[in-house]
N, C-alpha and C positions, 0 to 999 in steps of 0.2 A: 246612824250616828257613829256607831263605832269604823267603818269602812271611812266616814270622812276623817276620822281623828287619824285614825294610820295612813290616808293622802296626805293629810296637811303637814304632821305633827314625827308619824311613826312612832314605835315605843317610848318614847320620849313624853312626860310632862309636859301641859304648857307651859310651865312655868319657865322651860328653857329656854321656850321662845324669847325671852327679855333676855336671855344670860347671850344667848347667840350676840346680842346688841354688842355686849360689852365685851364678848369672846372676839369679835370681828373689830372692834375699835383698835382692843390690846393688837391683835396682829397687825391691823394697818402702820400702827406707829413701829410697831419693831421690823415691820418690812420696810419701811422706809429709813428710818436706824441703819439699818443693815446695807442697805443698799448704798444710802450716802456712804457708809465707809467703803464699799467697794469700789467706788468714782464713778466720774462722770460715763466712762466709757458706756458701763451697764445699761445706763440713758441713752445712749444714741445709737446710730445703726449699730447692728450687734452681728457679732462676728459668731464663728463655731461655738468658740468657750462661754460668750457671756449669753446665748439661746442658752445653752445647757445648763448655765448659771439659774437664766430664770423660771426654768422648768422646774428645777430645784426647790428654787422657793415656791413656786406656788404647790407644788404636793406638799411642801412642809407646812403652807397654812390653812390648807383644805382643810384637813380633818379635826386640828382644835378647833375649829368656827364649826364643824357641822352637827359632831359627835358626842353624842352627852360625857361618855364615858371616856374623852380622850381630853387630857388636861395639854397647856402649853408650855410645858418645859420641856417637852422629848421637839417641838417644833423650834424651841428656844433655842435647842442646842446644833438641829439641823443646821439656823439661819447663821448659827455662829459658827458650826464646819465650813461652811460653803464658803461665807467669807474669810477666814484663813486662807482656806486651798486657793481663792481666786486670788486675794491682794498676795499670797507666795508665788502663785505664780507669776503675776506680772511682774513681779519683783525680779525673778529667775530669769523672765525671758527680757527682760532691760540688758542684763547683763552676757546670755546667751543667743547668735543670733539662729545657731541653729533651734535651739531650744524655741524662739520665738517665731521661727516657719513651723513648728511642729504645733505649738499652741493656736495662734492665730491664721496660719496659713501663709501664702506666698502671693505678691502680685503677679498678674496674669498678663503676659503682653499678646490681645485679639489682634488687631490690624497695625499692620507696618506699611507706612507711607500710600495709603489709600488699597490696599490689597488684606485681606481677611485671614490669620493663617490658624487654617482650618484643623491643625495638628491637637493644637492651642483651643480651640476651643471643644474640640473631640475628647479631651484630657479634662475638661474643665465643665464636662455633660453638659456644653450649651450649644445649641445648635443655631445655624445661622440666620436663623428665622427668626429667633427669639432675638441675637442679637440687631439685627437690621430693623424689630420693633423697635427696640431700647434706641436706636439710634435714631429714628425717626421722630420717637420722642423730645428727643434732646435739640429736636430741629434741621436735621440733617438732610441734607435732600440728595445728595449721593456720595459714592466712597472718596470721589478727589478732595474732597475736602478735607481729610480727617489726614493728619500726620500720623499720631499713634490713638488706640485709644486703650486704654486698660482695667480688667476688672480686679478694684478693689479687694485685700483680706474682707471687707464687708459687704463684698458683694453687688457695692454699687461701681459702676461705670465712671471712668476718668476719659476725657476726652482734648485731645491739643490736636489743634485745627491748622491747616497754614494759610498763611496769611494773605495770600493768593491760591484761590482753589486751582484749581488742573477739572479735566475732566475726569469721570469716574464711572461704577457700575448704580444705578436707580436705585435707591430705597423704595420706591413707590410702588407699591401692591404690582404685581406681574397681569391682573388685568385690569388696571388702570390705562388703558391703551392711548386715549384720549392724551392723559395727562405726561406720557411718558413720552409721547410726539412731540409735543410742545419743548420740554426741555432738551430733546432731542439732539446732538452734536454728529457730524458728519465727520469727522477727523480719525475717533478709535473706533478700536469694539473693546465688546469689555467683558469677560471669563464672568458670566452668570455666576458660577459653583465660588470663587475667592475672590474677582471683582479687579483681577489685575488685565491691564489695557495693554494694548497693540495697535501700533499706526493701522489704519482702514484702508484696504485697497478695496480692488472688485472682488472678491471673495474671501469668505471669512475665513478665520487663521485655521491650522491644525489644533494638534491633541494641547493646551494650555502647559507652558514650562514651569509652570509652580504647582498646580493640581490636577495635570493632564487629564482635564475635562475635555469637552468640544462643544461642549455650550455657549457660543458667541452671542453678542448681543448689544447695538447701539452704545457706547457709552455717552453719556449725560452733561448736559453742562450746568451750573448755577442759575436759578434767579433770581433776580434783584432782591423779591419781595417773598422770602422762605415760605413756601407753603406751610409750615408744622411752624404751630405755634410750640415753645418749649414751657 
């Protein structure tokens, strides 16, 4: 009996059990308090500052909910530091814009007019696997498509398409062979390694003028009916 009561309970009373109730009620409401004053931002994709924000708060209300012995004024005072330091800082970086690449970060420009630049995304620890997922998601079925695309301060992908595609390097899995026949285009080749084209003769190009690779490779044309739903 005693081994169940320190699983369940630990040195703790049960009688905390009920206090936990009303220990976890009080924090919910003051986390939420807190939070609406710090905006909406904190709610939506979240950027560097407002992660670190809510890491914050939830150590600050871990331990008055868990801890007999720890009351909610020392989390009270957390929830009301943090928000200070974030609404001063957005306030600062409205004002500063260096200040507000330092906080928030910078937008990221990945691909220029259908070509991938690989510099850009080496600086930005994403690799172009991960990006040509993300693209595929969003429905993309090769690089002529995309004008620019760019990763958000929040980390999510912005995408401006031209309105007439061109042909491009495949999004589609490198053994999908099947399927990469099909969309297949006879006119370029297309730099595997950034995705940038070259008219197609009878042999493929040399070393690539933007990432002198030599990985050539069919470039791609559109179909009608996007394979990838978004």
């Amino acid at each position: 009996m005693a081994f169940l009561n320190r699983l369940l309970i630990g040195d703790a009373p049960w009688e905390f059990a009920v206090e936990v109730i009303w220990r976890a009620a009080a924090m919910y409401v003051l986390l939420l308090i807190f939070m609406r004053l710090m905006g909406k931002r904190v709610a939506a994709q979240l950027t560097t500052m407002e992660t670190a924000v809510v890491l914050m708060l939830g150590a600050a209300i871990g331990l008055p909910i868990q801890v007999l012995t720890q009351g909610i004024l020392a989390a009270v005072v957390v929830l009301a530091t943090t928000t200070a330091l974030q609404r001063s800082l957005s306030g600062l970086a409205l004002r500063s814009e260096r200040l507000e690449s330092i906080v928030y970060g910078d937008v990221v420009l990945l691909l220029c007019d259908g070509r991938m630049l690989l510099k850009n995304l080496r600086a930005s620890k994403l690799s172009r696997e991960m990006l040509t997922s993300e693209l595929r998601a969003h429905g993309v079925q090769h690089l002529g498509e995309l004008r620019r695309v760019y990763m958000e301060t929040s980390g999510r992908f912005s995408l401006v398409r031209f309105q007439k595609p061109d042909t491009g390097l495949s999004l589609s899995p490198d053994h999908d062979d099947a399927f990469n026949q099909e969309l297949r285009s006879a006119e370029r080749w297309a730099c595997w390694s950034c995705g940038a084209t070259v008219a197609r003769g009878d042999d493929a190009p040399g070393a690539c003028r933007y990432c002198a690779a030599e990985h050539w490779i069919p470039a791609v044309r559109t179909l009608t009916t996007p394979p990838y739903a978004q």
